[in-house]
C-alpha positions in Angstrom: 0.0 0.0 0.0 1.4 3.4 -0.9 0.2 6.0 1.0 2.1 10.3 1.3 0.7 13.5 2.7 3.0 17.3 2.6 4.6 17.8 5.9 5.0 21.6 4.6 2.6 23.8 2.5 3.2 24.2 -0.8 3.6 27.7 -2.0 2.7 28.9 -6.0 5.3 31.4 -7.5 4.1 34.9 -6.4 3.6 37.6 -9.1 6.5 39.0 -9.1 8.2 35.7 -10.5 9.8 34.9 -7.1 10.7 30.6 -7.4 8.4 28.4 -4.5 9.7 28.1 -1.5 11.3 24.5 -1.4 9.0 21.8 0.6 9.2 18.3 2.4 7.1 15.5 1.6 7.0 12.3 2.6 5.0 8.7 1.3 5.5 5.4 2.4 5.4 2.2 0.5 4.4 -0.3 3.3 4.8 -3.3 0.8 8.5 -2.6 0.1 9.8 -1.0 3.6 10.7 2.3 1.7 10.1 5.8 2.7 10.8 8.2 0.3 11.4 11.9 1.7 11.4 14.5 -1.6 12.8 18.1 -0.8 12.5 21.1 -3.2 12.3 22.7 -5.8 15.5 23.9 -5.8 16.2 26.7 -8.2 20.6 26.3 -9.4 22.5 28.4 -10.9 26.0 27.9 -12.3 29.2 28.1 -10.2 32.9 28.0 -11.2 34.1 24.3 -10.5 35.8 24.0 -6.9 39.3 23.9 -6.5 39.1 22.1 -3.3 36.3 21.2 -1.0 37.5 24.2 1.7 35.8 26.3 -0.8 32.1 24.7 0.6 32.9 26.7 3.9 34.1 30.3 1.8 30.4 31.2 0.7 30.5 29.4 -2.7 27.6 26.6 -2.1 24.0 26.8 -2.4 23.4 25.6 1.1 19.0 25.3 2.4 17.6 25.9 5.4 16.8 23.1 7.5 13.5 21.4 6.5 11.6 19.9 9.5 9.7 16.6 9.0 8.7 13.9 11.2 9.8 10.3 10.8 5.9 8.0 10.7 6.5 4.5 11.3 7.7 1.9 13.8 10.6 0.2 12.9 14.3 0.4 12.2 16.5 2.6 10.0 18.6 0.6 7.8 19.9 2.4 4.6 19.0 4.6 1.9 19.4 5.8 -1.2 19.7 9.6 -3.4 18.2 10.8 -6.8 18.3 14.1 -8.2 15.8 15.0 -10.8 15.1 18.8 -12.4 11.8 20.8 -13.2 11.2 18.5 -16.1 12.2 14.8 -14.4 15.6 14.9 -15.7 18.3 12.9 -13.8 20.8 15.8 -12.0 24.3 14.2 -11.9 24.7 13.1 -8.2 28.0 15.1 -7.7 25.7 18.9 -7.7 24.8 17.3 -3.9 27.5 18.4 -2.1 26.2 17.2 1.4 23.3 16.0 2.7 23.0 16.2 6.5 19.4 14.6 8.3 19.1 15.1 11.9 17.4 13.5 14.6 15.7 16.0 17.2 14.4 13.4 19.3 18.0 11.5 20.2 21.6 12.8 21.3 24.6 11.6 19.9 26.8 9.4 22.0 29.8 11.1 22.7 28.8 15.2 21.9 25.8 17.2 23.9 24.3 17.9 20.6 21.2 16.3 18.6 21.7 13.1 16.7 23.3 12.8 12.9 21.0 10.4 11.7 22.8 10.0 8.5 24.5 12.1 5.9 26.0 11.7 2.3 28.1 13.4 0.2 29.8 13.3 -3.3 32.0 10.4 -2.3 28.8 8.2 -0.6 27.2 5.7 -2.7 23.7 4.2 -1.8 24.1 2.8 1.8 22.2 -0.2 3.5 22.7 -2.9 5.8 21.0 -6.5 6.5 17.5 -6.7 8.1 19.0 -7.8 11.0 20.6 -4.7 12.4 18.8 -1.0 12.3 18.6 2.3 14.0 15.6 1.7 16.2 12.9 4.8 15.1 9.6 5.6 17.0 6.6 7.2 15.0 6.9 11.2 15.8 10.5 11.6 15.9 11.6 14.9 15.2 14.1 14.7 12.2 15.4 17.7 10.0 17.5 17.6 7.1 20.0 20.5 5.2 21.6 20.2 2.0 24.9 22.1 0.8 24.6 22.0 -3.2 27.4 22.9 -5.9 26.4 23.4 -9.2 28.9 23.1 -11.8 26.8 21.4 -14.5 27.5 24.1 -16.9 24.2 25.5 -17.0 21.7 26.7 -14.3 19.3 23.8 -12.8 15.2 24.6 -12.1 13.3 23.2 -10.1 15.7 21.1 -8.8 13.9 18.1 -6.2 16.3 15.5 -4.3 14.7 12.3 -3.5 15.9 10.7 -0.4 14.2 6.9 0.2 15.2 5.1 3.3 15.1 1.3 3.9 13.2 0.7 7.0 12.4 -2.7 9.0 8.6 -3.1 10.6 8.0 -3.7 14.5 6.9 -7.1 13.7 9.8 -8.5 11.8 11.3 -11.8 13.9 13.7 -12.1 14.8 14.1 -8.4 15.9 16.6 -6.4 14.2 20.1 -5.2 16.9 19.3 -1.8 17.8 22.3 0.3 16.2 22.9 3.5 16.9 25.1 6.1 14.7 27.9 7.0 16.0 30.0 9.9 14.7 34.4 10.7 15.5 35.4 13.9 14.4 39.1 15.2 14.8 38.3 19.0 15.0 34.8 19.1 16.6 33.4 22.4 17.9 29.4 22.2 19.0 27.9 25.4 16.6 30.5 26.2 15.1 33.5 24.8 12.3 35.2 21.5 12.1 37.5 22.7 9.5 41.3 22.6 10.1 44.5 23.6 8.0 46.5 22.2 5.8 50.0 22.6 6.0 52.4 21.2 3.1 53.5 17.4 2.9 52.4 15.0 5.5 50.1 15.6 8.5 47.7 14.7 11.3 45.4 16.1 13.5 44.0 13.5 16.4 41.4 14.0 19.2 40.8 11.3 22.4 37.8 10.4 24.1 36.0 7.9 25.9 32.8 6.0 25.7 29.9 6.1 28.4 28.6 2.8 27.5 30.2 -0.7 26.7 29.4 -1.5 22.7 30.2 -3.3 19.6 31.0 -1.3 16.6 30.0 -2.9 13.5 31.3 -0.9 10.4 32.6 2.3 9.2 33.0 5.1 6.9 34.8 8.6 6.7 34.5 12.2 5.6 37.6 13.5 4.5 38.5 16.5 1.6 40.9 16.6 -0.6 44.0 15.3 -0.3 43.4 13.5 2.9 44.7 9.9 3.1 43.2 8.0 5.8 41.4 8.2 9.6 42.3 5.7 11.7 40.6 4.7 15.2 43.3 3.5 17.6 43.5 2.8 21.5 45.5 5.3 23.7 46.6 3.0 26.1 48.5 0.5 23.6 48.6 2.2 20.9 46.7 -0.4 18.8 45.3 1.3 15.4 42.1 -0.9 15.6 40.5 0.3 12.1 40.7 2.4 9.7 39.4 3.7 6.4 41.1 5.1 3.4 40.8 7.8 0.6 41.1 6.7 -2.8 42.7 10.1 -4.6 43.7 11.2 -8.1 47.1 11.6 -9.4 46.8 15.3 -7.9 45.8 13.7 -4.4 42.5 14.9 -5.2 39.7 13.0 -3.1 37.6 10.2 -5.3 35.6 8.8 -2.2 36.6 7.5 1.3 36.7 3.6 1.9 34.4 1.4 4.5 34.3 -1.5 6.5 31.6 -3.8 7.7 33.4 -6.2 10.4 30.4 -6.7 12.3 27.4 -7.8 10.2 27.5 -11.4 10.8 29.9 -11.4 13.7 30.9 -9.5 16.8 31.8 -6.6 15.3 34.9 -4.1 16.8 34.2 -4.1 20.5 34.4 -1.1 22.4 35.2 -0.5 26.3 33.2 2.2 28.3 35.8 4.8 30.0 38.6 3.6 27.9 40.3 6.0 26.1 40.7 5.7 22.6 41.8 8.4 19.5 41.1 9.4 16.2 43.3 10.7 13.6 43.1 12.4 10.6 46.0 12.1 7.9 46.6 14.3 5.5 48.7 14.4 2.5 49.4 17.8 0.6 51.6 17.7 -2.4 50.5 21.6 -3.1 53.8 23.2 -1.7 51.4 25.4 -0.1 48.9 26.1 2.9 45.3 25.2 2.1 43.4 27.3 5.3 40.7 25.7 6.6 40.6 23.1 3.9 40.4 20.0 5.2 37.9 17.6 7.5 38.3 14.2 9.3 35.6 12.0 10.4 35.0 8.6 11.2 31.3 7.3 11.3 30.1 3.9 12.0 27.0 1.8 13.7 27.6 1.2 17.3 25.1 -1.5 19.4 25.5 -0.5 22.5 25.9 -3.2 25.8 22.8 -1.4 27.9 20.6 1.3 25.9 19.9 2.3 29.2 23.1 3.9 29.4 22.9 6.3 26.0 23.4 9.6 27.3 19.8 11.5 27.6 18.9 14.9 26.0 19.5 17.6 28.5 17.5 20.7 27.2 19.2 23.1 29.6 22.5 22.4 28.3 24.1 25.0 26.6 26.6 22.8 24.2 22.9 21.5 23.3 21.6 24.7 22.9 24.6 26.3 21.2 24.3 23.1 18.5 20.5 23.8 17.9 21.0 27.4 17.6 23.6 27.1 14.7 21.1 24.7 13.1 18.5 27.1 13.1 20.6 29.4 11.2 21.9 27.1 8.8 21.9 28.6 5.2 21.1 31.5 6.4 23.8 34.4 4.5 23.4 36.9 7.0 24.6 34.1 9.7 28.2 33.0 10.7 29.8 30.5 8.3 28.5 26.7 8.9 30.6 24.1 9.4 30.1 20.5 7.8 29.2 16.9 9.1 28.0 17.4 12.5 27.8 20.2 14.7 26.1 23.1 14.7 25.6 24.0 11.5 26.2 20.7 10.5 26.2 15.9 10.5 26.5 13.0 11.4 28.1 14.7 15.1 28.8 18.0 16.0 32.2 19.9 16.9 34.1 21.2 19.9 36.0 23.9 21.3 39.2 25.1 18.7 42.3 25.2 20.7 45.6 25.7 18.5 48.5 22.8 19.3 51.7 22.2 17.8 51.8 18.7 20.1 52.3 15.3 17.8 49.0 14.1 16.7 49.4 11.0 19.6 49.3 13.2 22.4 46.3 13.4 24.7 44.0 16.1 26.5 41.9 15.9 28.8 38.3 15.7 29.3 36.2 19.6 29.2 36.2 20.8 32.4 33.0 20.4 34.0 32.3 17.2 32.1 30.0 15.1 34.1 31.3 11.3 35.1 30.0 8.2 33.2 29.0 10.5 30.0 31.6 11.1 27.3 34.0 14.1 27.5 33.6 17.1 25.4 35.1 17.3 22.4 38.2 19.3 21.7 40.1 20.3 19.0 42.6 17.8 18.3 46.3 17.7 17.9 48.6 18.6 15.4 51.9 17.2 13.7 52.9 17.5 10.1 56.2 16.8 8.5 
């Protein structure tokens, strides 16, 4: 059975020949587990290719405002897919999507006071899903919001631009039940509302960040988020050094990125296990053959599905919170000209996590820092800018 209604009102180009305001709508196809979420129309015009992806955070995307839905059945999350179409059904090449970030009101994230990444995609993301036996437990009513950042170097200017999002979803009823599997997102240069963007200096660096879990889990795959020229981010224990995974950019012979790697070691098995109030760190390499500084061009992030030992023991919403309320803030603002630039995957203006306070460091990317002062005992630490080293 198919059945949709508009989440928002759809409004008819005014007389003066202004475009519609873009719009969310939703449908569900009950026989086939798919929800298909369709945002727009999105009126493009032409840009000058990028040079790099900094340029996404120097004013040269088309980035929306965040569109409010809410998520309608009972189930599990477990993958989706992206089309672009224009005005007249025409298939928009996939790489004019710069970012896609969806956001879950209703839910924290696990290590940062800020609302949950539900998913995000990106030029270098193809269509995602996992098996039916694993899925991000959803309730009917969830709050969920969703932003895209778009880059149009087609050529020509797009109309009436609409991006269809459908997501894979398991019912209540399927038996066995699916592992509840929550996202959970590892940024090296976090900073809740505001940037996660970092330098690049020439030739070979890193920049790291440590933290700890509040629950016990089992990780069971992951991606990354890097721009150009990146190389790898690798998850490794403090204590023993251990790099325990990792995922790598494929680049061009310029060290341009192509996409960033995956890995599923926990689908049918244990997956990577986790230990709550150990301390573990990520690190972002990068790799600039440029001979020069590239300022604020670069991102790390690692994202994965975590299954945590006691749900019980994911860290609650606290309203009052003003890391919370400094992340939904900057999400209110985002795409907004007139605001403060917006960062990418995650925090404040931005996915799949959210970023910490910036604190410049010359230490080598292995070194650690301590928790945010303040930070309460049993939840996760605060994110803080990680450490540098380059060569």
């Amino acid at each position: 059975m198919l059945w949709s209604w508009i989440l928002g009102a759809s409004l008819a180009a005014g007389w003066d020949g202004t475009p519609p305001t873009p719009t969310v709508s939703v449908s569900i196809d009950s026989s086939r587990h798919e929800l298909t979420v369709t945002s727009g129309p999105f009126d493009l015009p032409n840009m000058p290719p990028m040079e790099d992806h900094g340029m996404m955070d120097l004013g040269t995307s088309h980035d929306t405002r965040l569109q409010r839905f809410e998520w309608p059945v009972d189930g599990w999350f477990r993958g989706f897919r992206v089309q672009l179409v224009d005005g007249n059904g025409q298939v928009v090449p996939p790489h004019v999507m710069h970012h896609m970030v969806m956001v879950n009101f209703s839910r924290r994230q696990l290590l940062y006071s800020a609302a949950e990444r539900l998913m995000g995609t990106g030029t270098e993301t193809e269509e995602v899903s996992v098996p039916k036996s694993i899925g991000v437990p959803m309730k009917p009513g969830m709050k969920l919001g969703m932003y895209v950042a778009w880059h149009n170097d087609t050529g020509k200017d797009l109309e009436g631009v609409h991006l269809k999002l459908t997501m894979l979803w398991t019912p209540k009823n399927q038996n066995p039940q699916p592992v509840n599997a929550l996202p959970i997102y590892m940024d090296v240069n976090l900073t809740v509302g505001g940037l996660n963007t970092f330098d690049v200096p020439p030739g070979k660096s890193a920049k790291a960040y440590e933290f700890s879990l509040p629950v016990s889990g089992r990780l069971l795959g992951v991606g990354g988020h890097m721009h150009d020229y990146g190389s790898r981010v690798r998850l490794e224990d403090v204590q023993s050094g251990k790099v325990l995974t990792q995922v790598v950019a494929k680049r061009d012979a310029q060290g341009k990125l192509v996409k960033v790697g995956r890995k599923l070691f926990g689908v049918s098995g244990d997956g990577l296990r986790l230990k709550a109030n150990r301390r573990y760190r990520v690190i972002g390499e990068y790799d600039n053959p440029t001979g020069e500084l590239k300022r604020k061009g670069a991102m790390a992030s690692m994202v994965g599905l975590f299954v945590p030992d006691d749900m019980r023991r994911w860290p609650a919403i606290d309203p009052n919170d003003s890391t919370y309320r400094r992340d939904l803030a900057s999400l209110e603002v985002r795409g907004d000209a007139t605001a403060m630039p917006a960062a990418h995957h995650g925090g404040a203006a931005d996915e799949p996590g959210s970023q910490e306070a910036h604190r410049q460091g010359s230490e080598e990317a292995g070194a650690p820092h301590g928790p945010e002062t303040g930070a309460a005992e049993g939840t996760a630490s605060q994110p803080r800018s990680g450490h540098d080293s380059h060569e």
